[in-house]
PDB file with SEQRES, HELIX, SHEET and CRYST1 records, atoms N, CA, C and O in Angstrom:
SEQRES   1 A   63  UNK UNK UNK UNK UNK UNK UNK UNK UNK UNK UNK UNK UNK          
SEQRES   2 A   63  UNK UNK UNK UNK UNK UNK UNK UNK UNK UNK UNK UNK UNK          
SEQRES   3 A   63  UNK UNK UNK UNK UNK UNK UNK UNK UNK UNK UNK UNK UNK          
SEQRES   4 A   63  UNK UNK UNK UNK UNK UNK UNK UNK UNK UNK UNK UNK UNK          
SEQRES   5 A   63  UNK UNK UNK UNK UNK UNK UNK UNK UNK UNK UNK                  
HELIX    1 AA1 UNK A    2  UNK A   17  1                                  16    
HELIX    2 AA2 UNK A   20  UNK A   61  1                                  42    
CRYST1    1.000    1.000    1.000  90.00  90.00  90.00 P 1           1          
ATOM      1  N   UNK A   1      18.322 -30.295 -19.803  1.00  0.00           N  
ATOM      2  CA  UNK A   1      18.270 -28.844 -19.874  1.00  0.00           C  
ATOM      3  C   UNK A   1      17.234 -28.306 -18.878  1.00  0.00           C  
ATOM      4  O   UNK A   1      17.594 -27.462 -18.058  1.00  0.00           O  
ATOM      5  N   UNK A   2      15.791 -28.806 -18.908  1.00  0.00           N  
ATOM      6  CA  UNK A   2      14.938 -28.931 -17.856  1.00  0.00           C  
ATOM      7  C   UNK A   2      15.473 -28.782 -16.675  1.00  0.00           C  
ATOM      8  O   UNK A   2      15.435 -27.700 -16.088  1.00  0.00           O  
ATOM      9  N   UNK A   3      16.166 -30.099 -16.069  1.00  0.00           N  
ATOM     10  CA  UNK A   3      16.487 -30.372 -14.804  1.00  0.00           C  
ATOM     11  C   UNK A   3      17.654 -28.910 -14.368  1.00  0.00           C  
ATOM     12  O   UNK A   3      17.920 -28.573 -13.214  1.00  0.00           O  
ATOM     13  N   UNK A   4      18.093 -28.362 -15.411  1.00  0.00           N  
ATOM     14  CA  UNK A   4      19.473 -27.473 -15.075  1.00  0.00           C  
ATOM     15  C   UNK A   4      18.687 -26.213 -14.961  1.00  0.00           C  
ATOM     16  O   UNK A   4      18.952 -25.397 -14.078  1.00  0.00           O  
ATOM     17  N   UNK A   5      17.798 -26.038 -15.762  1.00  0.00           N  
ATOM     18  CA  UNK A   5      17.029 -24.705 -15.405  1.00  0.00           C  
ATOM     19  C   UNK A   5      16.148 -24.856 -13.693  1.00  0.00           C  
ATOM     20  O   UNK A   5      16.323 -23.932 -12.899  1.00  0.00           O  
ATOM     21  N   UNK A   6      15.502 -25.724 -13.394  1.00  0.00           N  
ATOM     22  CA  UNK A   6      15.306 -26.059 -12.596  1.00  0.00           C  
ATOM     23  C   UNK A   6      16.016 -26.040 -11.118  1.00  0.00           C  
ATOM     24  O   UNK A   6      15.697 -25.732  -9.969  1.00  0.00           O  
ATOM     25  N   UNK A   7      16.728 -26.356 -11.549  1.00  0.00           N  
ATOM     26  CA  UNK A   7      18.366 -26.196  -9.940  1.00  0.00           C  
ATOM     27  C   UNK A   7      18.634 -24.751  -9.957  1.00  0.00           C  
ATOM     28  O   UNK A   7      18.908 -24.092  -8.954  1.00  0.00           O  
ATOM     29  N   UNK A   8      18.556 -24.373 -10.952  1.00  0.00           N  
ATOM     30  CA  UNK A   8      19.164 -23.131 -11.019  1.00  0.00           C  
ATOM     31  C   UNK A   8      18.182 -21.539 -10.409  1.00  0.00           C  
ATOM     32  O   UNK A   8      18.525 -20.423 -10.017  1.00  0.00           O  
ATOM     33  N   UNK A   9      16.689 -22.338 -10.648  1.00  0.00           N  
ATOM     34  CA  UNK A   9      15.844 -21.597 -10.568  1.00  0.00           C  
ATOM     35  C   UNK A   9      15.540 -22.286  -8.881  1.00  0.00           C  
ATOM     36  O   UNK A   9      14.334 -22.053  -8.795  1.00  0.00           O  
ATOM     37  N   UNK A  10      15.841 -22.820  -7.844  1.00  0.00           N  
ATOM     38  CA  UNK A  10      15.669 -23.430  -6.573  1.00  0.00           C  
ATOM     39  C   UNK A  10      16.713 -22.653  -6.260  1.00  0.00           C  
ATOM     40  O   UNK A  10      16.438 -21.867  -5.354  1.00  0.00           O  
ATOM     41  N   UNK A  11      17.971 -22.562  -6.727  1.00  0.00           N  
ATOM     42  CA  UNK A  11      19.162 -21.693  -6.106  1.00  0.00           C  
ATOM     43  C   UNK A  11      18.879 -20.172  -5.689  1.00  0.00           C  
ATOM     44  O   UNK A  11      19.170 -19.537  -4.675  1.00  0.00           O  
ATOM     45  N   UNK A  12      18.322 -19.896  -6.652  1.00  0.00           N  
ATOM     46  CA  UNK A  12      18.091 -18.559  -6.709  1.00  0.00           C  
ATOM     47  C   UNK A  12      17.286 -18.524  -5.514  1.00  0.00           C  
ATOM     48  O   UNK A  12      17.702 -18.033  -4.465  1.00  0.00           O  
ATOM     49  N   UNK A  13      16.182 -19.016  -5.645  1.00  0.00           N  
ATOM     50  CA  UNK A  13      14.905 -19.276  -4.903  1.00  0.00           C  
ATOM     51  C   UNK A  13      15.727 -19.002  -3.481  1.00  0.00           C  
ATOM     52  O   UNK A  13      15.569 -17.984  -2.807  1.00  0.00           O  
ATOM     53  N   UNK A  14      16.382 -19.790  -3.238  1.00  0.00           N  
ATOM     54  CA  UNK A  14      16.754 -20.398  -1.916  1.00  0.00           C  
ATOM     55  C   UNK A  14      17.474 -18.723  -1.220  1.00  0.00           C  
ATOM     56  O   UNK A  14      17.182 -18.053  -0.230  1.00  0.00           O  
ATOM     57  N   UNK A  15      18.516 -18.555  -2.340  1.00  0.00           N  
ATOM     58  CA  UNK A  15      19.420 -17.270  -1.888  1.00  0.00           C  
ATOM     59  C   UNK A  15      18.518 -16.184  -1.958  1.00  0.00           C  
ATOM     60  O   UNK A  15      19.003 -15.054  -1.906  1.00  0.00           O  
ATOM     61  N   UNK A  16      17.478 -16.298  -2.050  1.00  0.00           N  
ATOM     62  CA  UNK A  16      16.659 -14.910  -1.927  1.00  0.00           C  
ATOM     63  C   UNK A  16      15.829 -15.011  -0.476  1.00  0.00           C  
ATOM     64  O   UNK A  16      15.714 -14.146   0.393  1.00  0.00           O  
ATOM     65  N   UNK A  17      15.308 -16.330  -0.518  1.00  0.00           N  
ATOM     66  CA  UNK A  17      14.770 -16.736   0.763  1.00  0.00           C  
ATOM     67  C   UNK A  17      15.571 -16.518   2.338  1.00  0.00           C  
ATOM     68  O   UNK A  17      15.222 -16.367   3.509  1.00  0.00           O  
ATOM     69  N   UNK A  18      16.673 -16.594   1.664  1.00  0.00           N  
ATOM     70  CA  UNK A  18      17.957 -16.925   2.900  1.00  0.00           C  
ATOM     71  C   UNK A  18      18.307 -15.751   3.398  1.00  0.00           C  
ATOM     72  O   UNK A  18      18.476 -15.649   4.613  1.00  0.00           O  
ATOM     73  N   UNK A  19      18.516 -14.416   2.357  1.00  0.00           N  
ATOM     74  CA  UNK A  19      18.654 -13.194   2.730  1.00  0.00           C  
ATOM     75  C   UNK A  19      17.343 -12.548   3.347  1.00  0.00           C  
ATOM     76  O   UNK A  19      16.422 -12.440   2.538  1.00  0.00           O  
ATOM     77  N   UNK A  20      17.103 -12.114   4.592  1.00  0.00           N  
ATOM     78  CA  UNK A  20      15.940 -12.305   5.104  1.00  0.00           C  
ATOM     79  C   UNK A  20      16.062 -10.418   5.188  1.00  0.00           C  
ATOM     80  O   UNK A  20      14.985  -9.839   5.326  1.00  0.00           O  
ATOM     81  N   UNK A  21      17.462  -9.464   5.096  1.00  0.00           N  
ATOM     82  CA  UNK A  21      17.442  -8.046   4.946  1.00  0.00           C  
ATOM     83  C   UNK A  21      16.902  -7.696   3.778  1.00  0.00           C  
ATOM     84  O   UNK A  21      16.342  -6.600   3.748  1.00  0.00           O  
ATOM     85  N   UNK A  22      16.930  -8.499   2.577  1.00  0.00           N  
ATOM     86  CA  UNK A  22      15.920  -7.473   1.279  1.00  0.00           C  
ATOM     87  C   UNK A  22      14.484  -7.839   1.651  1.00  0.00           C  
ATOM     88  O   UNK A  22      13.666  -7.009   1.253  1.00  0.00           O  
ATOM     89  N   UNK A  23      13.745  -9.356   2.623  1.00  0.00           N  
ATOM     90  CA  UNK A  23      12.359  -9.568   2.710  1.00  0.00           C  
ATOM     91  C   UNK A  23      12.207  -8.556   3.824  1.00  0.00           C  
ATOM     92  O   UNK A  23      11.150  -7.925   3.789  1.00  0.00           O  
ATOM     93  N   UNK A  24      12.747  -8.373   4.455  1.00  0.00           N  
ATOM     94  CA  UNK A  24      12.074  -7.278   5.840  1.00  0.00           C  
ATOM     95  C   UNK A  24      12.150  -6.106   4.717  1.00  0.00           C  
ATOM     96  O   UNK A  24      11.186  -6.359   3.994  1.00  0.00           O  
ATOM     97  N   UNK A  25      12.692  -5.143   4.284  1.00  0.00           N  
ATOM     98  CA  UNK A  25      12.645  -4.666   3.485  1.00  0.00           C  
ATOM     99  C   UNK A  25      11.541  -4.209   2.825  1.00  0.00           C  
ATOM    100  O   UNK A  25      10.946  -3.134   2.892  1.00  0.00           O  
ATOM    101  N   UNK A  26      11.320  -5.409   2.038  1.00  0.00           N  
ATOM    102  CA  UNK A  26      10.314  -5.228   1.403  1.00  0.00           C  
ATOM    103  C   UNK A  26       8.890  -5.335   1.750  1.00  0.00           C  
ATOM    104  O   UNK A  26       7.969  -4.681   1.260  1.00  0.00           O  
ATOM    105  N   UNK A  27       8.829  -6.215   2.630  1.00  0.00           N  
ATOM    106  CA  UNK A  27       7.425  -6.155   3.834  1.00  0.00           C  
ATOM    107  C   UNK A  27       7.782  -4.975   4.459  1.00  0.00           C  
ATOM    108  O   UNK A  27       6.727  -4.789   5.066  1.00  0.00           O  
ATOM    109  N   UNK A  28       8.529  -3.979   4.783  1.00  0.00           N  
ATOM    110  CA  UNK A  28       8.272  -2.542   5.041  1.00  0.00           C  
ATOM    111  C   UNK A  28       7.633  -1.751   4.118  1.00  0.00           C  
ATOM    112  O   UNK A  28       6.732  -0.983   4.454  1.00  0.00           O  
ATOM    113  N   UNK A  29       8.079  -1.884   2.802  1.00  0.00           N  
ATOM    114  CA  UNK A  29       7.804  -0.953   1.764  1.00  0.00           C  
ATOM    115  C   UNK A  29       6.475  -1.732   1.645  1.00  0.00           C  
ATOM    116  O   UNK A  29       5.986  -1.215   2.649  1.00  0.00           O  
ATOM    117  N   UNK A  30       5.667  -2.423   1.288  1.00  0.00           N  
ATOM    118  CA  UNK A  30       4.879  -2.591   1.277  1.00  0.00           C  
ATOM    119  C   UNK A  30       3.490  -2.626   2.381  1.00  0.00           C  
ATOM    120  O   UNK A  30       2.278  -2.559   2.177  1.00  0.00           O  
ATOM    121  N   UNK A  31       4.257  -2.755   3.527  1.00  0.00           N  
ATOM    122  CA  UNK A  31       3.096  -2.253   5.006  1.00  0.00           C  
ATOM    123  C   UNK A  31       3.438  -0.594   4.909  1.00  0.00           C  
ATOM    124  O   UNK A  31       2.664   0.138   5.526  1.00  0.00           O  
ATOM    125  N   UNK A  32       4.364  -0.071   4.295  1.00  0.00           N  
ATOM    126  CA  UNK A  32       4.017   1.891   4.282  1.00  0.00           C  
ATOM    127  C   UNK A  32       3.510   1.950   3.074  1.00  0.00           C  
ATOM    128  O   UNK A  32       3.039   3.087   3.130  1.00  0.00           O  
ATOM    129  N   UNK A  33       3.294   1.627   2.181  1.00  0.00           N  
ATOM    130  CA  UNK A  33       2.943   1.771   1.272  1.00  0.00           C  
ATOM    131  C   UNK A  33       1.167   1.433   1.934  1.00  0.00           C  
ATOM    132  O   UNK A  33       0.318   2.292   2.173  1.00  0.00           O  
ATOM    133  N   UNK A  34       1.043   0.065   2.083  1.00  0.00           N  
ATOM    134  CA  UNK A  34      -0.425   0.141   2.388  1.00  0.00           C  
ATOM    135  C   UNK A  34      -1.349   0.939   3.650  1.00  0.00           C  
ATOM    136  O   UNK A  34      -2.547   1.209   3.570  1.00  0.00           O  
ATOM    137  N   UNK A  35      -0.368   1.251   4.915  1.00  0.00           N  
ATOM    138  CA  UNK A  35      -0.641   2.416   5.699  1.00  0.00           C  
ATOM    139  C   UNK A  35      -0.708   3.754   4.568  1.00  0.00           C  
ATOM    140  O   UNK A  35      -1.904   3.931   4.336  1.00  0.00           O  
ATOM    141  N   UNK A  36      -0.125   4.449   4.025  1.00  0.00           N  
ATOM    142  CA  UNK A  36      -0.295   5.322   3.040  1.00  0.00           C  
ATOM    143  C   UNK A  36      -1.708   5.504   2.242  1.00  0.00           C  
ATOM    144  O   UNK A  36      -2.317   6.573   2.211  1.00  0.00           O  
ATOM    145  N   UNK A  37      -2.118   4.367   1.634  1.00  0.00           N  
ATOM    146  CA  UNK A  37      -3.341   4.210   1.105  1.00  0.00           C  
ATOM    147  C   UNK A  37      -4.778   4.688   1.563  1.00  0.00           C  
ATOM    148  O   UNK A  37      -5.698   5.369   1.110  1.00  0.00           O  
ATOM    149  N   UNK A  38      -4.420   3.830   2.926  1.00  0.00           N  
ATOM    150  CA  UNK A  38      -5.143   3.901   4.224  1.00  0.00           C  
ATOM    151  C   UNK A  38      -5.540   5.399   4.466  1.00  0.00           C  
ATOM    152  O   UNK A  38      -6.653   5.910   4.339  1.00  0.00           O  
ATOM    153  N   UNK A  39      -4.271   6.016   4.874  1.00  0.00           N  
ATOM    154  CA  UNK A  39      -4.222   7.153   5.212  1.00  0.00           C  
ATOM    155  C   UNK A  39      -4.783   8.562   4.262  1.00  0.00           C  
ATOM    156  O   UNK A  39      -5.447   9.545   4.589  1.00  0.00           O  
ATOM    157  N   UNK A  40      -4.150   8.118   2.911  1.00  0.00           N  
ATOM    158  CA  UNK A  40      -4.991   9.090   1.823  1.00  0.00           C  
ATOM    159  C   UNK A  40      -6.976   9.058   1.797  1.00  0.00           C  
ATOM    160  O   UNK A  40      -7.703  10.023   1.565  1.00  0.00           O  
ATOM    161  N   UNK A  41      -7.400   7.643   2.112  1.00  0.00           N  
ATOM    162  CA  UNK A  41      -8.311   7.603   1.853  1.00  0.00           C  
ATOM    163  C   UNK A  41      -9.449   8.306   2.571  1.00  0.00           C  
ATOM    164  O   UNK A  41     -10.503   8.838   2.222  1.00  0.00           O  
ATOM    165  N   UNK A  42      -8.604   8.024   4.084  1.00  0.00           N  
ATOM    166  CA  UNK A  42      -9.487   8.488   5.277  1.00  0.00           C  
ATOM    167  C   UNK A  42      -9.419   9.970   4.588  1.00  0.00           C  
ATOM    168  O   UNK A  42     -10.378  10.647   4.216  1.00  0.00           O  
ATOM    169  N   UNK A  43      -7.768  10.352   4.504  1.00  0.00           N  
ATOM    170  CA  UNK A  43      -8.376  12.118   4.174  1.00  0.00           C  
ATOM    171  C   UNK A  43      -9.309  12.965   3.349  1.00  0.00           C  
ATOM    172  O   UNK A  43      -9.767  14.105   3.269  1.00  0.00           O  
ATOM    173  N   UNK A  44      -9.339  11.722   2.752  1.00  0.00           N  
ATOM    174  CA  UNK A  44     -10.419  12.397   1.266  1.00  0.00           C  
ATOM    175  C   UNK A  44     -11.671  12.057   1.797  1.00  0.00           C  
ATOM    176  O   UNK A  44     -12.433  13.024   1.785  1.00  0.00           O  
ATOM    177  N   UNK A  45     -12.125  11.101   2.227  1.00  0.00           N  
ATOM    178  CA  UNK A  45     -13.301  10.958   3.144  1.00  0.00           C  
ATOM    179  C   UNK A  45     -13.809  11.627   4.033  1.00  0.00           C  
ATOM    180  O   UNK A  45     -14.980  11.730   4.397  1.00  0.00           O  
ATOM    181  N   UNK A  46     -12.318  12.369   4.593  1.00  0.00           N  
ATOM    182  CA  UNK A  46     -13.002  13.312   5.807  1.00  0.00           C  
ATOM    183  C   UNK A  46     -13.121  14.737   4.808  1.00  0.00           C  
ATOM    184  O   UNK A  46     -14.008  15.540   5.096  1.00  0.00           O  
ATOM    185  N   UNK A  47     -12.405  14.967   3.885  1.00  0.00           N  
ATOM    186  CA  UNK A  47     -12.552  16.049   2.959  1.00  0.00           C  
ATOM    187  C   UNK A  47     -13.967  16.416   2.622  1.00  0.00           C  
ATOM    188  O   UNK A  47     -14.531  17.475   2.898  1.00  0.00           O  
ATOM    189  N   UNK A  48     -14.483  15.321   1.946  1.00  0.00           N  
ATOM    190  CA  UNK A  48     -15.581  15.433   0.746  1.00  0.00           C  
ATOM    191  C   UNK A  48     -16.507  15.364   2.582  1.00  0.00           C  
ATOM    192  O   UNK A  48     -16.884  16.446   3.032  1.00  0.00           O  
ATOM    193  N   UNK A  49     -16.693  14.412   3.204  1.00  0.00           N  
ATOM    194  CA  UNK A  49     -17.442  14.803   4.247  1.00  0.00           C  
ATOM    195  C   UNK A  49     -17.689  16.430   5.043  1.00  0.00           C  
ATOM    196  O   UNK A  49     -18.692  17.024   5.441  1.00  0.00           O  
ATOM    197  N   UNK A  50     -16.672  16.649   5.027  1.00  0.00           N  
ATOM    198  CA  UNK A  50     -16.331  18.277   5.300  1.00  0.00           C  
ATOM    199  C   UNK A  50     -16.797  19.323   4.040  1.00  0.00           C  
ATOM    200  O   UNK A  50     -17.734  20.121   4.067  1.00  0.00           O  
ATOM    201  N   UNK A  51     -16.219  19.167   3.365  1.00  0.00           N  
ATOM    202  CA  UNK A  51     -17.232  19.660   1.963  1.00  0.00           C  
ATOM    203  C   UNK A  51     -18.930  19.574   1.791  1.00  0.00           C  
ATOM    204  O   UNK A  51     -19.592  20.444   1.224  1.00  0.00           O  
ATOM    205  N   UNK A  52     -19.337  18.672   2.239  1.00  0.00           N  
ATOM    206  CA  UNK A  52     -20.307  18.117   2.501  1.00  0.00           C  
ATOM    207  C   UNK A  52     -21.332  19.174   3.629  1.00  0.00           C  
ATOM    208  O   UNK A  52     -22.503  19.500   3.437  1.00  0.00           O  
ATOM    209  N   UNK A  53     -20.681  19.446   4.498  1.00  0.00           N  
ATOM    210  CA  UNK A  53     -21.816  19.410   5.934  1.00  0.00           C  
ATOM    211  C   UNK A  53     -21.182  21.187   5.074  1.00  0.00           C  
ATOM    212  O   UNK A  53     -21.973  21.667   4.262  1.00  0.00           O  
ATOM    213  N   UNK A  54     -19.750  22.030   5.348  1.00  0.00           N  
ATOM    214  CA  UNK A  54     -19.713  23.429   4.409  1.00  0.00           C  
ATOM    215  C   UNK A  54     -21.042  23.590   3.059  1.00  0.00           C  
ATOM    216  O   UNK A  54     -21.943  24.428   3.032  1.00  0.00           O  
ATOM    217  N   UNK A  55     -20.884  22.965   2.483  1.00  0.00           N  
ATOM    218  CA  UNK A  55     -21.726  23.392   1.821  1.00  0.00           C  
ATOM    219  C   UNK A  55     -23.238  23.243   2.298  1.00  0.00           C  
ATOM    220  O   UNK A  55     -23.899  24.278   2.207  1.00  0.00           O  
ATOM    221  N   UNK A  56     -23.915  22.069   2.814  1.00  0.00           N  
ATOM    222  CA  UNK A  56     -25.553  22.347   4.104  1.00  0.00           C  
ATOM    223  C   UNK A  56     -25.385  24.070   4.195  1.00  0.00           C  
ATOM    224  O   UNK A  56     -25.740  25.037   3.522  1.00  0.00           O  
ATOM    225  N   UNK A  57     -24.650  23.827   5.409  1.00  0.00           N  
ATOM    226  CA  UNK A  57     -24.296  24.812   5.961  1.00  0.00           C  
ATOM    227  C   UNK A  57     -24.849  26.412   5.161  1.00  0.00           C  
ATOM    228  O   UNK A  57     -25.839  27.114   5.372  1.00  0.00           O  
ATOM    229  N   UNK A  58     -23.643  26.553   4.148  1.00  0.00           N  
ATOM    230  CA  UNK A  58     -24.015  27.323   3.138  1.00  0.00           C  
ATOM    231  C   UNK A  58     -25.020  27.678   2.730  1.00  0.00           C  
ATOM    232  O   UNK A  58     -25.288  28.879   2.730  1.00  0.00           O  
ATOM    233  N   UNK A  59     -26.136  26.475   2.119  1.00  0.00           N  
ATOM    234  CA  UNK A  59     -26.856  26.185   1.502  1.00  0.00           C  
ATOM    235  C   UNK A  59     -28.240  26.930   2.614  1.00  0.00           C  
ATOM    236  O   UNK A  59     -29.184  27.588   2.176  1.00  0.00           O  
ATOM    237  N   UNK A  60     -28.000  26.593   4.064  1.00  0.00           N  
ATOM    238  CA  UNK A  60     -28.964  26.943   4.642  1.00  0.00           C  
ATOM    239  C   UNK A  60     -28.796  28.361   5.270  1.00  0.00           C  
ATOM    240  O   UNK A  60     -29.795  28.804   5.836  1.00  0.00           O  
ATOM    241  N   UNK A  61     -27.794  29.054   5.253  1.00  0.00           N  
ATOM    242  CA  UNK A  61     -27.189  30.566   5.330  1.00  0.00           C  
ATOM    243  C   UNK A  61     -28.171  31.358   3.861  1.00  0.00           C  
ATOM    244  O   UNK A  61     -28.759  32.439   3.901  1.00  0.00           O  
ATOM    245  N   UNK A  62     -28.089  30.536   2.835  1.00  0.00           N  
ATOM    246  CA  UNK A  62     -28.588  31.288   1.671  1.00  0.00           C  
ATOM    247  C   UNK A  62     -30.171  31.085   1.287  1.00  0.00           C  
ATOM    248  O   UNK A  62     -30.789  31.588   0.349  1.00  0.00           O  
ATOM    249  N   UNK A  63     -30.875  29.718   2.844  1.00  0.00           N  
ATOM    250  CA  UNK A  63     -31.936  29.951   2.283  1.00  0.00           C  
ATOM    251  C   UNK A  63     -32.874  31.036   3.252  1.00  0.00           C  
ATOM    252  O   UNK A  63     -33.985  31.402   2.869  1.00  0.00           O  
TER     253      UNK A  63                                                      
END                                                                             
């Protein structure tokens, strides 16, 4: 029963390996996905940085 789950679970293996259009695929969705990340982070970084020097700014207008 072992050995049959086994073959069966290499088959699969194999026919997933072999189809190489769902792995490009998915190494897309996952390199935009992690460019995305990337990209949110910088913006919020440059945000709160920008928030940052606006409010100085402010801060030294009001003193």
């Amino acid at each position: 029963m072992i050995h049959r789950i086994n073959a069966e679970l290499r088959r699969i293996w194999s026919a997933i390996r072999a189809d190489e259009r769902g792995l490009t695929t998915l190494e897309y969705v996952i390199g935009a996905g992690i460019i995305l990340v990337v990209l949110a982070a910088a913006i919020l970084a440059w945000n709160n940085g920008l928030a940052t020097k606006i409010g100085q700014l402010v801060g030294q207008l009001l003193a």
